[in-house]
C-alpha positions as CSV (number, residue, x, y, z in Angstrom):
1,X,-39.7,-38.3,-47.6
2,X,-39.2,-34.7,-48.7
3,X,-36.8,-32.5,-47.4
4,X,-39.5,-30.0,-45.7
5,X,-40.9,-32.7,-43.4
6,X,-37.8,-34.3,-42.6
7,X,-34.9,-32.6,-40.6
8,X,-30.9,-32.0,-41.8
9,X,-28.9,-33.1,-39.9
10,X,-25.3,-31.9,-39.7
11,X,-22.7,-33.8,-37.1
12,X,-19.7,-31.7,-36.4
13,X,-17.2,-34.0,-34.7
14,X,-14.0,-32.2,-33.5
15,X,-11.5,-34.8,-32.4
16,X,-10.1,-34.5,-28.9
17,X,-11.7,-31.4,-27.3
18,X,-11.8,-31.3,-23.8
19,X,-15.3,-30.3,-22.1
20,X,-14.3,-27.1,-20.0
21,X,-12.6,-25.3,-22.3
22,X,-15.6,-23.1,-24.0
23,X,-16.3,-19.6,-23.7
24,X,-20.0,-20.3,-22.8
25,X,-18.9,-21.9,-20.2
26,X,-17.1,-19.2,-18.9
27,X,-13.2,-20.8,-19.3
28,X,-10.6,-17.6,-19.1
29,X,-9.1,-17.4,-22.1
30,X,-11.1,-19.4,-24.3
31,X,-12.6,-17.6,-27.9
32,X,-15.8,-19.8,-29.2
33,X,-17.7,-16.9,-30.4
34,X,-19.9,-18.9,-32.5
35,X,-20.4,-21.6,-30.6
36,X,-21.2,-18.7,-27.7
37,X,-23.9,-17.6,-29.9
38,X,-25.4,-20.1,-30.9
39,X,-26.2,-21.7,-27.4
40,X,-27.1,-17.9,-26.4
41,X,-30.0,-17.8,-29.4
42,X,-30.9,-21.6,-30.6
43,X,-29.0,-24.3,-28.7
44,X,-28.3,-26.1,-26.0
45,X,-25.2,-27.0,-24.3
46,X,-24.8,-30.2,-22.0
47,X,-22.1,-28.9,-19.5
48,X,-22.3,-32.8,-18.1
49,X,-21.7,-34.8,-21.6
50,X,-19.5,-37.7,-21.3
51,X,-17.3,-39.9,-23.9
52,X,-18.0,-44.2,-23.5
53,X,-13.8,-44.1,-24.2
54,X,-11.2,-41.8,-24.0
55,X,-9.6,-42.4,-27.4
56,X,-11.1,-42.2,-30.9
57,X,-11.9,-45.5,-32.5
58,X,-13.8,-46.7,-29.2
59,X,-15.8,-43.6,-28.3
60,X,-16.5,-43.3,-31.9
61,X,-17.9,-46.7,-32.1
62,X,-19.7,-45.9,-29.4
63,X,-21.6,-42.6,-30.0
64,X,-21.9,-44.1,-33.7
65,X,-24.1,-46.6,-32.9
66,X,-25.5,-46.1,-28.6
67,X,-23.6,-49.2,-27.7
68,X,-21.0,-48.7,-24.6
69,X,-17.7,-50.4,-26.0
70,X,-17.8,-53.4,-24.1
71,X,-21.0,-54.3,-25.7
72,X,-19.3,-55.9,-29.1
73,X,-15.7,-55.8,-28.3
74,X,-15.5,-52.4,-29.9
75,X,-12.8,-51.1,-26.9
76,X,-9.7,-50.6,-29.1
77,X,-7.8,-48.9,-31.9
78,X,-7.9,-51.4,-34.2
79,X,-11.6,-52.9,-33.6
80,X,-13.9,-51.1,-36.0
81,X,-17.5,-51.6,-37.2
82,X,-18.2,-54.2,-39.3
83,X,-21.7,-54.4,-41.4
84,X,-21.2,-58.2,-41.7
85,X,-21.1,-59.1,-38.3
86,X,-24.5,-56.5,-37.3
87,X,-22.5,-53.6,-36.5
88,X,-25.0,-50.7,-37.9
89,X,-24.6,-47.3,-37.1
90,X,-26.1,-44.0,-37.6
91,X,-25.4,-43.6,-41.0
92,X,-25.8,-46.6,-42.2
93,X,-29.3,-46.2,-40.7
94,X,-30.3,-42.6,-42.2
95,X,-28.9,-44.2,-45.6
96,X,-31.8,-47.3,-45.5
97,X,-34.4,-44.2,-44.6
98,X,-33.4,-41.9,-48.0
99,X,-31.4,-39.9,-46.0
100,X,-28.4,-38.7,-48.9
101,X,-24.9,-39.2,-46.5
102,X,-22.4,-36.9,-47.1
103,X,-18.9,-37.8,-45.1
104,X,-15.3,-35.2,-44.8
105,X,-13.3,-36.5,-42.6
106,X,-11.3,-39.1,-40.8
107,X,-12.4,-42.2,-40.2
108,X,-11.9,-44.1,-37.1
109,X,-15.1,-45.8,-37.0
110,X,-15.9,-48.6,-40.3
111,X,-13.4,-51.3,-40.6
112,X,-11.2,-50.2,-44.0
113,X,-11.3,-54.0,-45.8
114,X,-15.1,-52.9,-45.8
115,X,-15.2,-49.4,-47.0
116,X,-17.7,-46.7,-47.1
117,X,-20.5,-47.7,-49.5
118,X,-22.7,-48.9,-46.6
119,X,-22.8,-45.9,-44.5
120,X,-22.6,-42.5,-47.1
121,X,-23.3,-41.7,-50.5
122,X,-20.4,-39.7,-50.8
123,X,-16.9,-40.3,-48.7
124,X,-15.2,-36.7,-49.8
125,X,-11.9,-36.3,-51.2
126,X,-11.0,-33.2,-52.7
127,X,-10.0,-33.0,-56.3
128,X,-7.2,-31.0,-58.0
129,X,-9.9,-28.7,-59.6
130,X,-11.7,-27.7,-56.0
131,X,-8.5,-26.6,-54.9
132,X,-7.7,-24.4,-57.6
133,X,-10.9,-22.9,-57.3
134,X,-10.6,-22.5,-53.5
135,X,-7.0,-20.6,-54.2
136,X,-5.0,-23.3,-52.7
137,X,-2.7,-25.8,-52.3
138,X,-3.3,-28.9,-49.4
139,X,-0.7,-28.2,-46.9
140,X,1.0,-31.3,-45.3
141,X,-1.1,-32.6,-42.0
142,X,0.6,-31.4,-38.8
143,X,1.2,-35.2,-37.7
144,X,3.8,-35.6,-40.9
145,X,6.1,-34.0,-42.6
146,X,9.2,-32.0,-41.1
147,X,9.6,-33.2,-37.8
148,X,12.5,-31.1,-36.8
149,X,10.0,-29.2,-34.2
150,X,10.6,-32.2,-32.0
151,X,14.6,-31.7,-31.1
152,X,16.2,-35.0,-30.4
153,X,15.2,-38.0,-28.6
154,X,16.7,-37.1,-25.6
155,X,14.8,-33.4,-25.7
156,X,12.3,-32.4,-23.4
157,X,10.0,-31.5,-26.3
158,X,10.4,-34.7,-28.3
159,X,7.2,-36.0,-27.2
160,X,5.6,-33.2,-25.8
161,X,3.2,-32.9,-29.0
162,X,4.0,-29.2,-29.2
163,X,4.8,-27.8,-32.8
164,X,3.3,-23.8,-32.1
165,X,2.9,-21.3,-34.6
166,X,2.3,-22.6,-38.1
167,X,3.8,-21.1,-41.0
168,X,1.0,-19.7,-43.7
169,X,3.6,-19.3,-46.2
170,X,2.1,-15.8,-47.5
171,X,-1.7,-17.0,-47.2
172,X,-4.4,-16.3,-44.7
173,X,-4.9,-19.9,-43.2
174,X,-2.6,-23.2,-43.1
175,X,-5.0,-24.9,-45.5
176,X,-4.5,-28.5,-44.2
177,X,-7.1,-31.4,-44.4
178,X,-9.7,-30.0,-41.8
179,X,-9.6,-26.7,-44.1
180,X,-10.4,-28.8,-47.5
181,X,-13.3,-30.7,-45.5
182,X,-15.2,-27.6,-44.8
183,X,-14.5,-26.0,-47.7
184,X,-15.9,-29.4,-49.2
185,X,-19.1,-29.3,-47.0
186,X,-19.6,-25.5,-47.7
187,X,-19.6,-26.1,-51.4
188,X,-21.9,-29.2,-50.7
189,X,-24.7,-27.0,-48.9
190,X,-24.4,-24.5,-52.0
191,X,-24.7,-26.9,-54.4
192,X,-27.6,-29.2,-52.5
193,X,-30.5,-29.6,-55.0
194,X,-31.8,-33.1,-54.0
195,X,-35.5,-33.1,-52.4
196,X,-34.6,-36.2,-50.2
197,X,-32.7,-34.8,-47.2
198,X,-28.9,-34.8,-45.8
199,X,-27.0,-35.7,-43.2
200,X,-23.5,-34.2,-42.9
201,X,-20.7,-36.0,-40.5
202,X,-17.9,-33.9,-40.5
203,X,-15.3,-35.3,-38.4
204,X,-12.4,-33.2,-38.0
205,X,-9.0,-33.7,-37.2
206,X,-8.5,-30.5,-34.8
207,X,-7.7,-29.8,-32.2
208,X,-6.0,-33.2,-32.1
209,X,-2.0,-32.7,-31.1
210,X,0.3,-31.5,-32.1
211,X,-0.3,-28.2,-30.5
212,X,-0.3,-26.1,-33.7
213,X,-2.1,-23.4,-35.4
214,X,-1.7,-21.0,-37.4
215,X,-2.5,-16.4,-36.8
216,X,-4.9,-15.1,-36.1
217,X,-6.1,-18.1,-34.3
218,X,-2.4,-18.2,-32.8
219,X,-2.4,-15.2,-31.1
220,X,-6.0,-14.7,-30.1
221,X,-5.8,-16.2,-26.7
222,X,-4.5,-14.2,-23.9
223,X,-1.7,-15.8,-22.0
224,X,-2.1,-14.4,-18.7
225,X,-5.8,-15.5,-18.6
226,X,-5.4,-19.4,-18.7
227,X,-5.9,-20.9,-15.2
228,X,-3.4,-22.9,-13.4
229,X,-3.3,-27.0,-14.4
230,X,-4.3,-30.0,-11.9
231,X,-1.1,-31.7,-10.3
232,X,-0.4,-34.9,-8.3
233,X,1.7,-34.8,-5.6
234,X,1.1,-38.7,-4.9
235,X,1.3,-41.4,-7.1
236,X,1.0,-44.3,-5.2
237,X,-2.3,-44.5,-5.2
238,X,-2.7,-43.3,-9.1
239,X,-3.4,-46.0,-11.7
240,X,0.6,-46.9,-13.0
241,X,0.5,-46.2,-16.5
242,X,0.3,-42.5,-15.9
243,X,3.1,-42.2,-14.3
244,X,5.1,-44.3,-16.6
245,X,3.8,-41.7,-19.7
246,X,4.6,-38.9,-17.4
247,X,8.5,-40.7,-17.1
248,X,8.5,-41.2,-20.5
249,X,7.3,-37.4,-21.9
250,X,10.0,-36.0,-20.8
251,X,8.3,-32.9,-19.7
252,X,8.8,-32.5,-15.5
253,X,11.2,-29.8,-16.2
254,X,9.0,-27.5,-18.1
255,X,8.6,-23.8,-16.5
256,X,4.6,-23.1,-16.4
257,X,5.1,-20.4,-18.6
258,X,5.9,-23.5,-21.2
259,X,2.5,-24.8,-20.2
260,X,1.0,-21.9,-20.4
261,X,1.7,-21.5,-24.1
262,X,1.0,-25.0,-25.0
263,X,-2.3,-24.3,-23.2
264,X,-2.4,-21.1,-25.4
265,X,-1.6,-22.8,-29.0
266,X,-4.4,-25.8,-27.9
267,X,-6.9,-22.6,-27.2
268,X,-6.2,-21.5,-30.7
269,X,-6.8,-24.5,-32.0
270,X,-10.3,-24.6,-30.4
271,X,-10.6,-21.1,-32.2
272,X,-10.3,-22.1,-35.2
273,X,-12.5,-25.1,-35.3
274,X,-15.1,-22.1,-34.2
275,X,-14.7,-20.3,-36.6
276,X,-15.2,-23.2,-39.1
277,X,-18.2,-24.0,-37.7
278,X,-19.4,-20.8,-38.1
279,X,-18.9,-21.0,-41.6
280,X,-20.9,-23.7,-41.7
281,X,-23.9,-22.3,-39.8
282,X,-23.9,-18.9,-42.3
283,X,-23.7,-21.4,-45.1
284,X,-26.5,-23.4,-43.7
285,X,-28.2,-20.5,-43.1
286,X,-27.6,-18.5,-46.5
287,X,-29.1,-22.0,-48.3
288,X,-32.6,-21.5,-46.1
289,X,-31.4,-24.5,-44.4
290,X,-30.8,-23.6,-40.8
291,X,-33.9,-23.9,-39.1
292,X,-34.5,-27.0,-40.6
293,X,-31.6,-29.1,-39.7
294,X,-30.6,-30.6,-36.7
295,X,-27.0,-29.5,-35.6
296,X,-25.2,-31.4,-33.6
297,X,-21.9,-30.2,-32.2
298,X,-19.9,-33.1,-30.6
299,X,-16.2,-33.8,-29.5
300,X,-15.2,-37.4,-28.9
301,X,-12.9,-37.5,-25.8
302,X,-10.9,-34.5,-24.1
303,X,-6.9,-33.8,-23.7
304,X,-4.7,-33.6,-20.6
305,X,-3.3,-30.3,-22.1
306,X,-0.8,-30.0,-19.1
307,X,-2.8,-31.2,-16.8
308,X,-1.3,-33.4,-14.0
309,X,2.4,-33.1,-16.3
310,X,0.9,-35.1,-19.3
311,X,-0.2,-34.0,-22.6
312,X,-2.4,-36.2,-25.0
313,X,-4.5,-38.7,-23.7
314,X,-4.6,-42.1,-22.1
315,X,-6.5,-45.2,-23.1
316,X,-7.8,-45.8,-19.5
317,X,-7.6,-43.0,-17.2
318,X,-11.3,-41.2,-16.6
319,X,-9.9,-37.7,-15.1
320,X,-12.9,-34.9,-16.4
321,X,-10.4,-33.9,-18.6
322,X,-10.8,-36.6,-20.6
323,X,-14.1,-38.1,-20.8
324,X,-16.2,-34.7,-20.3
325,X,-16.6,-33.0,-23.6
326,X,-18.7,-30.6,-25.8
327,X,-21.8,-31.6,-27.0
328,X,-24.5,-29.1,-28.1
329,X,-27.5,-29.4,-29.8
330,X,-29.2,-27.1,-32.2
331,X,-32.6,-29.0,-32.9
332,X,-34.7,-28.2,-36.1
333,X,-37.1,-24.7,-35.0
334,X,-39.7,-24.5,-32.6
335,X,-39.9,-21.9,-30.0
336,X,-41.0,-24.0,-27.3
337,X,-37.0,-25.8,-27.3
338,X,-34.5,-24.7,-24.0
339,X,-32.1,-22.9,-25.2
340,X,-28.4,-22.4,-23.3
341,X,-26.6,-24.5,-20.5
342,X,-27.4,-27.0,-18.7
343,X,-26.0,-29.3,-16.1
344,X,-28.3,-32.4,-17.3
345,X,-25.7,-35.3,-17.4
346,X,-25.6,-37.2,-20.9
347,X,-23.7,-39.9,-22.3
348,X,-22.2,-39.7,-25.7
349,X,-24.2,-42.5,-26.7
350,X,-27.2,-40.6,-26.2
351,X,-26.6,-39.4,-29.6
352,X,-27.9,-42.1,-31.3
353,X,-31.1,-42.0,-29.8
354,X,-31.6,-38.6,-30.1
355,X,-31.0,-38.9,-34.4
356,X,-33.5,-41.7,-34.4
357,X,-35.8,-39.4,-33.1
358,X,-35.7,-36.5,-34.6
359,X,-36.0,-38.2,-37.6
360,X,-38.3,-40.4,-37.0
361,X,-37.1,-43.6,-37.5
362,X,-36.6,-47.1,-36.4
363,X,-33.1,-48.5,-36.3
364,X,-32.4,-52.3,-37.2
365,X,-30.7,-53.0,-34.0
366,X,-31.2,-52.3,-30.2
367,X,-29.0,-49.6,-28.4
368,X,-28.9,-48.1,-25.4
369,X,-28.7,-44.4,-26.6
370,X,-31.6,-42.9,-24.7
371,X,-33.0,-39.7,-27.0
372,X,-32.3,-35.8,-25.7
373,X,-35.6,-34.6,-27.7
374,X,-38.3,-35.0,-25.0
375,X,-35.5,-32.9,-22.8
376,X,-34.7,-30.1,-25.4
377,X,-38.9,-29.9,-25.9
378,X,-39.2,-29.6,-22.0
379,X,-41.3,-32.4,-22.2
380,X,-39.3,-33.8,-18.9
381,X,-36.7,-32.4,-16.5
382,X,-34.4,-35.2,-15.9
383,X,-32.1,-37.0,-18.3
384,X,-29.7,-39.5,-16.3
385,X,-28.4,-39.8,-12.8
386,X,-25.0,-41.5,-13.8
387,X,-22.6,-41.6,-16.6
388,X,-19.9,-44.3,-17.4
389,X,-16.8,-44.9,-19.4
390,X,-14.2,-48.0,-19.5
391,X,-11.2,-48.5,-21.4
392,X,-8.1,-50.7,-20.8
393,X,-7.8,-54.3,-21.4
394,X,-6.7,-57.6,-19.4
395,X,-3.9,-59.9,-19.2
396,X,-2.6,-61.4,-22.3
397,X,-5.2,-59.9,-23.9
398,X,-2.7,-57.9,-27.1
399,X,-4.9,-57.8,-29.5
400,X,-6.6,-54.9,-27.3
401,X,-3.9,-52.9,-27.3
402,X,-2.4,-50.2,-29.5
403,X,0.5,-52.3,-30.4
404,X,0.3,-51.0,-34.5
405,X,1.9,-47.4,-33.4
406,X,5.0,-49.4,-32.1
407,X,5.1,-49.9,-36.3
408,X,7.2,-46.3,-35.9
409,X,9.8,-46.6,-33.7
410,X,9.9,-43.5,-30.9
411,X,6.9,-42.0,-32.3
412,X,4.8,-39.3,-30.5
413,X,2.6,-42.1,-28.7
414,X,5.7,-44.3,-27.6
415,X,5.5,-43.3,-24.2
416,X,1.8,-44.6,-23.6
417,X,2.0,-47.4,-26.2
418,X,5.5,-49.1,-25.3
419,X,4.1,-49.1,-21.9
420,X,0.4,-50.7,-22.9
421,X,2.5,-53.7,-24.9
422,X,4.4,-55.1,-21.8
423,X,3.3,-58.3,-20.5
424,X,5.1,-58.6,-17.2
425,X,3.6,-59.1,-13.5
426,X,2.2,-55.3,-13.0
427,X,0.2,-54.8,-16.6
428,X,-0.1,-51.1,-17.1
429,X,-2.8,-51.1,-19.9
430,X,-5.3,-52.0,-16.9
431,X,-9.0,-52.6,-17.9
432,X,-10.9,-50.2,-16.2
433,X,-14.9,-48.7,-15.7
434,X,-16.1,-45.0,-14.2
435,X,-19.2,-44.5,-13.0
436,X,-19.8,-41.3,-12.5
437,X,-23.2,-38.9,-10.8
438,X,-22.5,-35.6,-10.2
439,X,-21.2,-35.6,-6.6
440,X,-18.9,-38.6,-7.1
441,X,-16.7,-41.0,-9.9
442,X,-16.2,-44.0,-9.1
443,X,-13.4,-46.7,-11.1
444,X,-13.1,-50.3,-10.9
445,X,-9.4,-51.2,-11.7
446,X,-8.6,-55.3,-13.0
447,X,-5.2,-55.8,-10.9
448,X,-5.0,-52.2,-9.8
449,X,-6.3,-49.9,-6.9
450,X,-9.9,-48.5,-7.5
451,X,-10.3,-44.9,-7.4
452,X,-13.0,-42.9,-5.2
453,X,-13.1,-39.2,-5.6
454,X,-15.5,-36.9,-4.2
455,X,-16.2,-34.3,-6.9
456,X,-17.7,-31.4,-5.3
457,X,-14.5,-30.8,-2.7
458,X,-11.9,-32.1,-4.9
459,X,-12.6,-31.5,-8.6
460,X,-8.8,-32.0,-10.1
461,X,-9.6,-35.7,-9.0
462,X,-5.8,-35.1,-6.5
463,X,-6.7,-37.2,-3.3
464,X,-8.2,-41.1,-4.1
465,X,-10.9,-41.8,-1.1
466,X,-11.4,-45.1,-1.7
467,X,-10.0,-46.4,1.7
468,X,-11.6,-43.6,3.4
469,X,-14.4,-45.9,5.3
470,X,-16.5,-42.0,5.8
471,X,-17.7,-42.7,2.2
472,X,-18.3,-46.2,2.3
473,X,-22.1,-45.2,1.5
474,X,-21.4,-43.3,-1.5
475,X,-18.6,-45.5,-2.8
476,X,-21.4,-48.9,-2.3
477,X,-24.0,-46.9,-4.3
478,X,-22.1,-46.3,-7.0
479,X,-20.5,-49.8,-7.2
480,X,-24.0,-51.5,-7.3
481,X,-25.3,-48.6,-10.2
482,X,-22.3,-49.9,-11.9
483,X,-23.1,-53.5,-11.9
484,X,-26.9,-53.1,-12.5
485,X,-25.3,-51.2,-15.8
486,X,-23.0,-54.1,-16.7
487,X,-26.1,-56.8,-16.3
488,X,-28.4,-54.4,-18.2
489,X,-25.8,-53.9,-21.1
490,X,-23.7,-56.8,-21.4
491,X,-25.0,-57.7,-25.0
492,X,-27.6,-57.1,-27.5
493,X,-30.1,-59.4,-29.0
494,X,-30.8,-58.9,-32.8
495,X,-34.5,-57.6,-33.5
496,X,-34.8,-60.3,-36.7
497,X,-35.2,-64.0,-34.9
498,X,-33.4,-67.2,-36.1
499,X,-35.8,-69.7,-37.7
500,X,-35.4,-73.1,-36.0
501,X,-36.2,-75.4,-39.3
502,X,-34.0,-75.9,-42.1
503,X,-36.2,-74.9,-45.0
């Protein structure tokens, strides 16, 4: 397999970027030049891309190997892949076809007791001579260290997740972990000599809260531009855990100008992660290996960022803010590929599919990630008619939830996660499934209301239509789509049969 016939491929996996806010998309305020560009020239962006879970380890999990969560229990924090119970993913499967892995990055995704040999041939950390060659020293993540930004317990800010304006401390950039792992993979695509080709998974940590971010990313977005957020004026009919987080945050007093800048910082931090990937384009490009490699551009659940009072994210709430994010993909060169937006809807888990083929090969195991390539070569016009996500968990069931970051008494998640731990008669932590097309979402709630919106006249998701009996049509179609989906995905059989005799 030489590296001429074979694509690249480069995943660049920013963690917790919600899907409107791009300036190819037209959001006011937003500054993705690069990411602009490169859906202008040799890209294309899927405007309707949708996360399998609306926190990391489960989406991850997800897109990581094109099963939905509930397909091997893979629906929590604590739940990762495991190679010795058939849990293969992408990586693991470019590694078996000569593929060299190279991994920067968080994790989220293999089970730690197991480690990394399976799935890269290289699981980056920076040494002490790297940074001395870079210029600099690793600055402390923005999730540690001095927590004095956060005020007291009984502040308005203490769980807000807003830190600001990071100090550079005399240097051009806050050179934190994110920086280290692309200065890492940029010295990786000098340096590649091998014939057999790469694949590149850089998983960042931005634009994750804390707000933060260091000039000139800080003050590159324009206040004034940033639209106004989603509210609720009724709860009632709301699932209950958001209101509890909202209770708990602290935050109902906050001016909008207050917003508006925590909107602003989270803008910047979308900035930067920009401009990194544009480093890594040049780089790629510099190398002679941009038109070669497949470049895929992918976010793996969205943030409230202010809207309806919350910040963060929840573990089973499906607002667009959440479960749409960026994906675009820059496929190996041929001048016959679409190029720019389109309103397609895709499912994160589409991404496996699409690897496979583009690099033509067979994965060990059956998925349900249905390729993007015959769609990019506008070999067909259609992709999907509906998308789903689920999250949540049921009744006594604690091991699904996030009970580990309790570990830390009043840290930044205690508002969702002290709620998701209780056990009385109204569980908050409800499991829950959107199906969504792209009139309409759908969610089916275990021991809470269900939820009906109608997209196209309401798309903040404010008034819940599922007693309104003038959509009973639309509301029945989508409930049947969601159990044909549930019988059609409810488990995998391995490809490699059992033998029935003992010898």
């Amino acid at each position: 397999m030489s590296k001429n016939s074979t694509p690249n491929i480069v995943i660049f996996n920013p963690d917790q970027w919600r899907g409107d806010m791009l300036g190819y998309l037209g959001y006011p305020g937003s500054k993705t030049p690069n990411l602009d560009n490169l859906v202008k020239d040799d890209a294309v962006a899927f405007k309707n891309a949708f996360c399998q879970a609306t926190v990391c380890t489960p989406s991850r999990c997800s897109f990581m190997t094109g099963w939905y969560p509930h397909v091997h229990g893979h629906r929590t924090m604590h739940y990762m892949l495991h190679t010795d119970q058939g849990d293969s993913n992408i990586l693991s499967e470019l590694k078996k076809y000569d593929y060299y892995i190279w991994w920067g990055g968080k994790n989220d995704l293999i089970a730690g007791q197991e480690g990394y040999r399976n799935h890269c041939d290289i699981y980056y950390e920076p040494s002490k001579n790297e940074f001395k060659n870079w210029g600099y020293e690793l600055r402390e993540g923005t999730h540690g260290g001095d927590l004095k930004w956060r005020g007291n317990k009984e502040s308005d800010n203490y769980y807000s997740f807003f830190k600001g304006k990071l100090d550079k401390k005399n240097k051009d950039k806050y050179f934190d972990d994110d920086w280290s792992m692309v200065y890492g993979a940029l010295d990786f695509i000098k340096d590649y000599k091998n014939d057999q080709p790469f694949c590149l998974f850089l998983p960042l940590g931005y634009p994750h809260p804390p707000y933060c971010v260091e000039d000139p990313w800080y003050s590159a977005i324009d206040r004034d531009l940033i639209p106004d957020r989603y509210q609720y004026k009724n709860w009632d009919d709301k699932p209950s855990l958001l209101k509890g987080i909202v209770d708990g945050q602290q935050m109902q007093n906050w001016s909008e100008d207050r917003w508006r800048e925590l909107r602003a910082v989270y803008l910047g931090m979308c900035a930067r992660v920009d401009y990194q990937f544009g480093l890594l384009v040049e780089q790629l490009k510099k190398n002679d290996l941009y038109d070669n490699s497949l470049i895929i551009f992918l976010s793996d659940h969205g943030d409230f960022t202010g809207d309806y009072g919350l910040v963060e994210k929840t573990q089973n709430t499906f607002q667009d803010c959440l479960t749409n994010i960026p994906l675009v993909i820059k496929p190996p060169k041929d001048n016959t590929t679409r190029t720019g937006v389109t309103d397609e809807m895709v499912e994160l888990i589409d991404l496996a599919g699409t690897i496979y083929d583009y690099a033509n090969i067979k994965p060990s195991y059956w998925h349900f990630g249905k390729s993007l390539k015959n769609f990019i070569e506008k070999k067909i016009e259609t992709h999907r008619d509906e998308v789903f996500t689920e999250g949540g968990r049921l009744r006594l069931e604690r091991q699904a939830s996030e009970e580990e970051s309790l570990k830390l008494p009043h840290n930044l998640y205690y508002p969702r996660v002290n709620l998701q731990t209780k056990e009385d008669d109204k569980l908050m932590h409800t499991k829950a499934t959107m199906c969504r097309n792209k009139d309409f979402k759908y969610i089916k709630r275990a021991y809470e209301k269900d939820e009906f919106y109608d997209l196209k006249q309401d798309p903040g998701e404010i008034k819940n239509l599922i007693d309104d009996p003038s959509y009973k049509v639309e509301i029945d179609n989508l409930k049947n789509k969601m159990l044909s989906w549930y019988q059609e995905t409810c488990d995998v059989v391995p490809l490699e049969g059992d033998k029935r005799n003992f010898n």
